[in-house]
Each structure stands twice: as C-alpha cells, then as structure tokens.
N, C-alpha and C positions, 0 to 999 in steps of 0.2 A: 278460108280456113274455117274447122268446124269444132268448134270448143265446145266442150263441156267440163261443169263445175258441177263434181259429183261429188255428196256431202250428207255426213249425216244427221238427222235432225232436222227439224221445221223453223224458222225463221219467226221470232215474234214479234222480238223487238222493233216498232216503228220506225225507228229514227235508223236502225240499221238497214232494216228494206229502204227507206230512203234512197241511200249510199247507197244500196248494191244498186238502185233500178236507176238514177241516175247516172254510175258508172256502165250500165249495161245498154242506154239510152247512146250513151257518147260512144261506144264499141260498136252499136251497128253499122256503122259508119266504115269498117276495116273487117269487122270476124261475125260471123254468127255465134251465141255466144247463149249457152243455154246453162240454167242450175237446175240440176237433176237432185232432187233433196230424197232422202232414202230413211222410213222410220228407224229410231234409236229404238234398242234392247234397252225395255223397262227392269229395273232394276235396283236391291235396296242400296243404300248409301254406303254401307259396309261389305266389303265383297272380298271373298277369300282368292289367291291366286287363281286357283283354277276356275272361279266363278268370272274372276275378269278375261280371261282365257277363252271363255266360252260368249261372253256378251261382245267381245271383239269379233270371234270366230262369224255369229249370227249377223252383224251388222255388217260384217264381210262380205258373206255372200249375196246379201242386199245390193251391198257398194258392184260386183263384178258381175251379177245380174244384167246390170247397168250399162256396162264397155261390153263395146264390142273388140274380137280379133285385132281386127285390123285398126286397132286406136294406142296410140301412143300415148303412153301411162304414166304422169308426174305426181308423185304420193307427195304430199304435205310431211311430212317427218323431224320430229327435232334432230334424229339422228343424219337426217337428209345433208348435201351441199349447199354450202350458205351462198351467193350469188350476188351481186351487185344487178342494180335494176337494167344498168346496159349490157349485161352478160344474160341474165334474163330475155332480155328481146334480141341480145344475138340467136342465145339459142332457139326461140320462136322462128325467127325469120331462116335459121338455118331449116329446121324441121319442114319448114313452110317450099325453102328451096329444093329440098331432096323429097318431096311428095307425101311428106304425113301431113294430110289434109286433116285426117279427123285427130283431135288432140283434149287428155280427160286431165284435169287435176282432181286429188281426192285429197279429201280435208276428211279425216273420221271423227268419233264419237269425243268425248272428252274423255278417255280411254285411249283414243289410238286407234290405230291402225294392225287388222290383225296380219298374222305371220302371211298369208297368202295373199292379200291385198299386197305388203309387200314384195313379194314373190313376183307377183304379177306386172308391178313397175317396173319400166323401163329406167325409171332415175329417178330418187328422192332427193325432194328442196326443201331446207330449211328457211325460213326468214328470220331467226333468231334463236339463242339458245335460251331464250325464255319462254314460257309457257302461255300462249293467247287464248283467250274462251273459241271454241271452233267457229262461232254464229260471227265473233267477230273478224276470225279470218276472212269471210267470205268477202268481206269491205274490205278488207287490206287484200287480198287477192285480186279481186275485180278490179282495184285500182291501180297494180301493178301490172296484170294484162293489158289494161287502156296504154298506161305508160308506156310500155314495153312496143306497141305499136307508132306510139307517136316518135318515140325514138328511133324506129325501124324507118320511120318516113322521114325524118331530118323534122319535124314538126317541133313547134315550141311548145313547152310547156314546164312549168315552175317546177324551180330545184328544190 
C-alpha cells in the first residue's frame, strides 16, 4: 500500500520530525509511506471571513495538486468521524483488501481545510473534538498508521 500524508506547512520543530521519522522508519516495514508537505498561504494574524475563505481556497489547490484520481482521500476534519484505533486499521486493511492501493490523509492549514479539499474526500476522520497544532498532527497521525498496521497483523504493541 501507498500512503501519503499530504499537509500543509513545513515541519520545524525537531523533536517532532524526530517522531515522525522514527514512526515512518518502523512503517517501512508494512506501507510506503511518504509526507508530501504543501506551502501555507502567508497571511496577517487577523483575517476577515472571506480572507480565511480565500487562504483555505489557495492552500487547497496546493493540497489536490498533490492526489491523484485514483487515490483514496481521508481529510483530517474536526467535523470528520471519530474512530477507535482498531476501526481505523480495520478500515485500512479493508481499503487494502478491495484494491485502493494508493491512500492520502490530509491534515490542512491551521485554518482548515477548504470546501473542495472537502469535497474531494472520500471520508473525514476526526481524532478528537479538540483542536491539535497541524505540525503536530502529523506525529499523532504517523503513529496511528504504524498502530493501525500492527493491529492488522495480530502484532504486539502497547495499549
């Protein structure tokens, strides 16, 4: 199976590429497993509706740029389905079973995700109705893919 984790914004913080490259070390092992990172819409700190409307829009097209047709589309969404980690890797290993090889999560802006990134999902997943910095998603996402496979294989690893 061929992952990608399409995202927007650049990755700074140390200690969090750590985590991701770590968790993406132990994944080659099951998936290829790539982070496709997409520039964020610079922008001032106060932004009127339609200005957040429009930095969504821009970062969007970046994000779908990205995917191809034939890839099966899981939007990061607060509004998304919340999932337990074993329903999570059933659904993986389902998609796996009925032939979508190639599979994108998108995590957007600290903004969101605009209306046609939406659009374009196949299924929105939440992981909480709290609000995470996106850069740190990408650690709690990589580390749920890992999971999510090790579960699929009967494999141990800490609850």
């Amino acid at each position: 199976m061929n992952i990608s984790i399409v995202t927007v914004g650049k990755l700074k913080e140390k200690y969090l590429k750590q985590g991701i490259d770590e968790y993406l070390k132990r994944l080659s092992a099951y998936a290829k497993v790539d982070i496709v990172e997409v520039a964020d819409e610079k922008a001032p700190e106060v932004l009127s509706e339609a200005e957040m409307v429009q930095v969504k829009q821009k970062e969007g097209e970046r994000i779908l740029a990205k995917i191809s047709q034939d890839t099966y589309v899981i939007a990061l969404a607060i509004q998304g389905k919340m999932q337990s980690s074993e329903e999570l890797a059933e659904s993986i290993d389902k998609l796996a079973t009925y032939g979508k090889s190639k599979l994108a999560f998108v995590i957007g802006g600290s903004l969101g995700l605009s209306d046609e990134v939406i659009k374009r999902s196949n299924e929105q997943l939440s992981f909480s109705k709290m609000t995470f910095p996106h850069q740190l998603m990408k650690l709690i996402l990589v580390e749920q893919i890992y999971r999510a496979f090790r579960i699929n294989r009967g494999e141990p690893y800490h609850k």
